[in-house]
N, C-alpha and C positions, 0 to 999 in steps of 0.2 A: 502701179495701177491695179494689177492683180490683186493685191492687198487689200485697197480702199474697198475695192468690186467684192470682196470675199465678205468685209467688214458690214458694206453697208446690206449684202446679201443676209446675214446673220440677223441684221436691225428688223429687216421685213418678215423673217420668219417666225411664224408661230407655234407657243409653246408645245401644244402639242407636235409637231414635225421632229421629233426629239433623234432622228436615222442622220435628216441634213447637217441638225445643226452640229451634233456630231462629228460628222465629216469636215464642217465647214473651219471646228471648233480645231479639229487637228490639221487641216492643211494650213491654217492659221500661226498652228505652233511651229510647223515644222519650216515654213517660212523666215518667223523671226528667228528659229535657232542658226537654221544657213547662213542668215546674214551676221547672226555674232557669230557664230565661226569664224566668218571671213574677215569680219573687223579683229574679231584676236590674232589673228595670222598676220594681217596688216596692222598691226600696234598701233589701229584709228583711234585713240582713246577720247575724245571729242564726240567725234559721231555714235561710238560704239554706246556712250554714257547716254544719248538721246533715245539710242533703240533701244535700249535696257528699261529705261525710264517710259517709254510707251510702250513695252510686251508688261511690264510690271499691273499697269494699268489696264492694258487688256486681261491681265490674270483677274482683276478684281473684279472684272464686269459680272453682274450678279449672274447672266444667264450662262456665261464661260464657266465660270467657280462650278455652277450646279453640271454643267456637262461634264465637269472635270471630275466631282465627287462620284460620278456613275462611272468613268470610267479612268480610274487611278492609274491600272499597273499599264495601260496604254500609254499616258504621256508620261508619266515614269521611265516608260521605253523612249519615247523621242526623243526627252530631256538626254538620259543615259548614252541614248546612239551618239550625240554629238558630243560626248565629254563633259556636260554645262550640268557639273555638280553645285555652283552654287547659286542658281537657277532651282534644282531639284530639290536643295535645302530649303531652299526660301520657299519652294510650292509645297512641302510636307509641314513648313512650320504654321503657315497658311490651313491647312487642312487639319493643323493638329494630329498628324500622324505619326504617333511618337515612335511605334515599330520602325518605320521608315528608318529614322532620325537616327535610331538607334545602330540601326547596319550599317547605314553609311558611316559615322564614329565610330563603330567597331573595325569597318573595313578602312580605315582613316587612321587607324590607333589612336583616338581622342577616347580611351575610355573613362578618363575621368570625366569627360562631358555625357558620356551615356549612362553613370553612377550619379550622376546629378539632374537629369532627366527622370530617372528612374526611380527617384529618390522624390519627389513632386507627390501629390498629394490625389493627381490625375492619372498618374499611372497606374495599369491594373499590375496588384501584387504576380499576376501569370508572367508578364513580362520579367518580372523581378526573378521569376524561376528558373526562366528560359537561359537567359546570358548570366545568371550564376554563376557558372564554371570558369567561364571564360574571366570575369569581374574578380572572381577570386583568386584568380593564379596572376592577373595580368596585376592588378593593384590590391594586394591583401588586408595593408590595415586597416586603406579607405574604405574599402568594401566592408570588412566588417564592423567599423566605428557607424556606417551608415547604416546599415540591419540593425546593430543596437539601438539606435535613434529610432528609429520604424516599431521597434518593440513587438508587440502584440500582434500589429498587421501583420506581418509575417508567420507563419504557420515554419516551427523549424523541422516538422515531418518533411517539408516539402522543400527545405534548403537543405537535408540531410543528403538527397544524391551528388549535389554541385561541393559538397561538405569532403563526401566519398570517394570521388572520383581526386580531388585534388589531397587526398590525406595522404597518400602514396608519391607526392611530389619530393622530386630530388632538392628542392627550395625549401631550408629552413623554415623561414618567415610565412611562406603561406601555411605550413604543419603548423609551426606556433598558432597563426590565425585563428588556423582552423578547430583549435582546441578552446581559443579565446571564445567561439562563437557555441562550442557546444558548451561550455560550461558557465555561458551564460544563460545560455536555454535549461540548462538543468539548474542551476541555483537561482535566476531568479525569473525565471517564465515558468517553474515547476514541469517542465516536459515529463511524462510520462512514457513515452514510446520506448520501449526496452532494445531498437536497434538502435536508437541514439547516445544510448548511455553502453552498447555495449563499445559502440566505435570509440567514445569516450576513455573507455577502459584501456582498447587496443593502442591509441594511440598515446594514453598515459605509460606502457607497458613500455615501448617502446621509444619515447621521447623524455616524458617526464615521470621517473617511475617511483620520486619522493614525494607524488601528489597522491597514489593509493591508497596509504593507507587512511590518512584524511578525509579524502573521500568518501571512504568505508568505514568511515568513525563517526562523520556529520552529517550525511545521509541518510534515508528510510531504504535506501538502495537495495537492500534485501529482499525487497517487494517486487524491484522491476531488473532488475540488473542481472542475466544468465550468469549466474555464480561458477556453475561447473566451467562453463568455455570461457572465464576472463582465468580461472585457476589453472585448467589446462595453459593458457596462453604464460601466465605467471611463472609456470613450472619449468616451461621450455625457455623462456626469458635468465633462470638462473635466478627470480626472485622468490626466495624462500621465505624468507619474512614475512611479505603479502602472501606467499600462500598459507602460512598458518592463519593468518587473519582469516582468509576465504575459507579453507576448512572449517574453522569455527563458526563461521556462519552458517555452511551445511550441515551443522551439528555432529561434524567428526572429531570428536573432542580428542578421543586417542589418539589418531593420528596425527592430530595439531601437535599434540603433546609430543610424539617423538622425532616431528620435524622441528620442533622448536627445541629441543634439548641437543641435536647438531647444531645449534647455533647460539643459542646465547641462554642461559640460567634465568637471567630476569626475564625474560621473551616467556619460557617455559613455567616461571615463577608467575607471572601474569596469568596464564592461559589457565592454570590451577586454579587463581583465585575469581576463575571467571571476569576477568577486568578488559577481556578483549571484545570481542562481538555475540551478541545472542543472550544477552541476559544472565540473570545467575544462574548458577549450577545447582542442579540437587544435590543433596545429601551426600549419597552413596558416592556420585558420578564425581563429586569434586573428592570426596576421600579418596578414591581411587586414583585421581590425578597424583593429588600430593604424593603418594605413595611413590609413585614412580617418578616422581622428583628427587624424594628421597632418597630410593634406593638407586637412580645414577649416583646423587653426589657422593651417596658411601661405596659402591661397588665400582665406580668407573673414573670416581675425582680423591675419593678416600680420606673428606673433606667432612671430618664426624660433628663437628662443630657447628658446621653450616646444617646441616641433619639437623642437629637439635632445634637450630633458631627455626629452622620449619614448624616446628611443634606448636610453637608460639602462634603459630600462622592463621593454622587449622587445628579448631579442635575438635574435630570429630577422629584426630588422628591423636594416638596415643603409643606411649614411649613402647610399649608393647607388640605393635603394631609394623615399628621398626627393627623392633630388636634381630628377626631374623636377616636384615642385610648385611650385620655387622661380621666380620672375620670372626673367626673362633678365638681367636688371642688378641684380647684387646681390652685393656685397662679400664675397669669402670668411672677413673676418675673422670673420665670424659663425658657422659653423661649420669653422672652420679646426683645431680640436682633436678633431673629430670626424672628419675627413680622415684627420687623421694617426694618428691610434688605429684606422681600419681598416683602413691602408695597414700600421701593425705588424700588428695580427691575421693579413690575411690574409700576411705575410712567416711569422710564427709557424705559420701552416697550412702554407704552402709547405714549411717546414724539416721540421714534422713528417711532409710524404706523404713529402721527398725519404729520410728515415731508413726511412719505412717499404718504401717501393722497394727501398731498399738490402737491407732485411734480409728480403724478398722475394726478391730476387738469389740474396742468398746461399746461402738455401733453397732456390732449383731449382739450383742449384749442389749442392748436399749431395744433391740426390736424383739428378740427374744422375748423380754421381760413387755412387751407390749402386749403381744399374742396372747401369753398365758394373764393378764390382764385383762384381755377382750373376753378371753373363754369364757370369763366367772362375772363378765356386766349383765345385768337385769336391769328390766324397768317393769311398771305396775300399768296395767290396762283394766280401768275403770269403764263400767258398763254406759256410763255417761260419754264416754271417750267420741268424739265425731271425727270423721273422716277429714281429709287440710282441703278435700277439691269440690266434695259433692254436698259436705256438712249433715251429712246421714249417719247413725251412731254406725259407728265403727265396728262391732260385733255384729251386725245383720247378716256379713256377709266375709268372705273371703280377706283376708286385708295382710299390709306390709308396716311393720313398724322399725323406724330407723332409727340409728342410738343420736341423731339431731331432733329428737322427738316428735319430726313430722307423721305426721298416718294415714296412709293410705289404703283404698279398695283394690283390689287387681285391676276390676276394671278400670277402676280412673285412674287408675298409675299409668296401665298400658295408653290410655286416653291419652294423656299430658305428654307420654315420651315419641307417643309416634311419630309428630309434625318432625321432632330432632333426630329421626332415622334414618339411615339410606334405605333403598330402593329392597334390598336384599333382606333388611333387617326386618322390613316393614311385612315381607312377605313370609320371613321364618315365624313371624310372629301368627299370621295369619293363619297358616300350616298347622302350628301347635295348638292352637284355639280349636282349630278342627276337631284335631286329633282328641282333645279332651271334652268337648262337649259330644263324641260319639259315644254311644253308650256300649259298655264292655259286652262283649259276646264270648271271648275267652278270652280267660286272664294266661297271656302268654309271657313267660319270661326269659329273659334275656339270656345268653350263653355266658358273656363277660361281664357282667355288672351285675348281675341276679334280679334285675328289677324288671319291673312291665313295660310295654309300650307306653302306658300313661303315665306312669312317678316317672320315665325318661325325659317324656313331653314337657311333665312338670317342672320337673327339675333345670331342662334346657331355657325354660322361660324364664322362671326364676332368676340364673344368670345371667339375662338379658336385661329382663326390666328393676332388678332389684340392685344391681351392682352398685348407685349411688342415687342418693336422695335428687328428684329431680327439682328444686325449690332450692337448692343449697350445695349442689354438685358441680361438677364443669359444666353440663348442659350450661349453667345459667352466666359463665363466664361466656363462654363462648358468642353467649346470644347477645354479649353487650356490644 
């Protein structure tokens, strides 16, 4: 009777009375849970399916659903007080409350129901962040096969703590996982974040330590990867190999080199020919390698043979080069073929400077005989002669005649070349014009040159504007 009275009390109230219906909405719940209580205690299962089926119905009432949505974690409580989780399931899937859903299967251990909740296209990636941890230690492959599927949605900055926290796990399979998950993020999501690739490294270092050097071969990795702290971590692991690779990437080419020559020749024969990380080698810096390839295999393997085929290798190194590693008694038939093949080279060098001398020779010969050529050229200046710019006879006035037999005025020369001047040029020009159209007051001369201020003037202009014909000079390349 209570019930109907409560029900039909709820019918008459209006929306706005939103305190009662409240009240009326929870004394309602906590009604029908008492009585399934009581029916699961009495194993009524008849009657209990009748009250089920009408609190179901009263969940749906549209004005019940909207009291319920305002106040959640209250009948959440009700449901909870009495045990009636699948009641509380059924009101959160109802609500679409997936957080809900999700603690009750986590505290249920259904977590592969909450990896496939979570996994939904309505779930916000935050949730996906949250029970991470828990998702990846409790089921690892699924967890991570389901992030690779998600792709992009996920942000693996932000599945890097739940990545962290479980990389330390006494459980094989979730380490594997979790290596599965970052090097999917670095080879095909391009993750950039330099903590993700260094956990990458630690946990190669330490799990899988034949995936390094690969790594560090197919990668730009040099760009984001803290080289110095995966090398420390390499060094104290007992991995020397990777660490001549990571040396070489910091550009410690020597010390690569004497960590590689404790371990293996070809290792060190590699790192000579620049074939490991960092690009090529200079000059010097790889001669210098070889070298001390060399002199281990003669002073420390005694191995003169393998020395020579070096030779072969690099040739900026030369049999000469070597000669001081060898013991003081030691038979030249050994590198006897190596002698002789530098002693041709350098014959070969010799013959090619002496041609090039030669044909050096000949060329200051040819310029030589050019000079005294220029000394003794003349041309004839005819009183008819006109200027190439202003077409004014050409004796009126001051003029430049060029052996391309153009001719010109001072003035109109300097005219033509100023637009092609800099800034500097235009004003030395200026300066000297001054200076020469001042009229002398004392003829002053010079301490070092013996001349005047004005044949200086003169003379400095001269080498300005007269240095090549402006109609047939670079000027006119230039200006194409």
């Amino acid at each position: 009777a209570l019930k109907n009275f409560l029900k039909k009390k709820l019918e008459s109230l209006k929306a706005s009375e939103k305190t009662q219906i409240t009240l009326i909405v929870l004394w309602l719940l906590e009604i029908y849970e008492t009585k399934l209580c009581s029916l699961r205690d009495e194993e009524n299962k008849d009657e209990m399916a009748q009250v089920q089926d009408e609190f179901v119905r009263f969940l749906a009432l549209p004005r019940v659903m909207d009291c319920i949505k305002n106040n959640k974690d209250t009948v959440y409580g009700v449901l909870g007080s009495h045990g009636d989780t699948a009641n509380l399931v059924l009101l959160a899937e109802s609500l679409q409350d997936t957080e809900k859903l999700i603690q009750y299967n986590i505290r249920a251990g259904e977590y592969g129901r909450v990896l496939s909740q979570l996994s939904r296209g309505s779930a916000p990636p935050d949730l996906i962040y949250q029970y991470s941890p828990v998702l990846i230690k409790q089921i690892p492959e699924q967890t991570i096969d389901a992030y690779i599927k998600l792709g992009k949605r996920l942000n693996p900055s932000k599945v890097f703590p739940a990545i962290m926290v479980n990389s330390e796990s006494d459980n094989q399979q979730v380490v594997c996982e979790c290596i599965r998950y970052l090097e999917y993020s670095v080879r095909d999501l391009d993750t950039r974040d330099e903590a993700l690739h260094n956990l990458l490294m630690a946990l190669y270092i330490k799990k899988q330590p034949e995936k390094i050097i690969p790594y560090l071969t197919e990668s730009d990795s040099n760009t984001i990867l803290d080289v110095k702290y995966v090398l420390k971590q390499c060094l104290e692991a007992g991995l020397q190999e990777q660490g001549v690779y990571l040396l070489t990437m910091l550009g410690q080419h020597l010390d690569a080199m004497e960590l590689a020559l404790s371990l293996d020749i070809d290792l060190a024969v590699k790192c000579a020919g620049g074939k490991l990380l960092g690009g090529p080698l200079s000059e010097d810096l790889s001669k210098k390698l070889w070298l001390r390839v060399a002199k281990h295999v003669v002073q420390e393997k005694n191995d003169i043979k393998q020395a020579m085929e070096f030779l072969a290798q690099c040739p900026t190194v030369k049999i000469e080069d070597i000669l001081p590693f060898f013991p003081d008694f030691v038979t030249i038939a050994h590198f006897k073929s190596a002698i002789v093949e530098s002693l041709q080279e350098y014959s070969k060098h010799i013959t090619q400077l002496k041609a090039e001398m030669a044909e050096a020779t000949r060329s200051a010969q040819n310029i030589r005989d050019e000079i005294s050529q220029s000394k003794s050229r003349y041309q004839f200046v005819r009183a008819t002669d006109r200027c190439s710019v202003c077409g004014d006879l050409l004796l009126s006035r001051e003029f430049y005649l060029f052996s391309c037999t153009h001719r010109f005025h001072t003035d109109c020369l300097i005219e033509v070349l100023l637009p092609h001047l800099g800034p500097a040029r235009k004003r030395r020009i200026n300066e000297l014009q001054t200076i020469l159209k001042q009229a002398p007051t004392e003829e002053t001369v010079s301490t070092f040159s013996g001349q005047t201020r004005e044949e200086q003037a003169a003379q400095e202009l001269a080498d300005i504007v007269a240095g090549e014909c402006p109609f047939c000079g670079e000027i006119v390349i230039r200006d194409i």
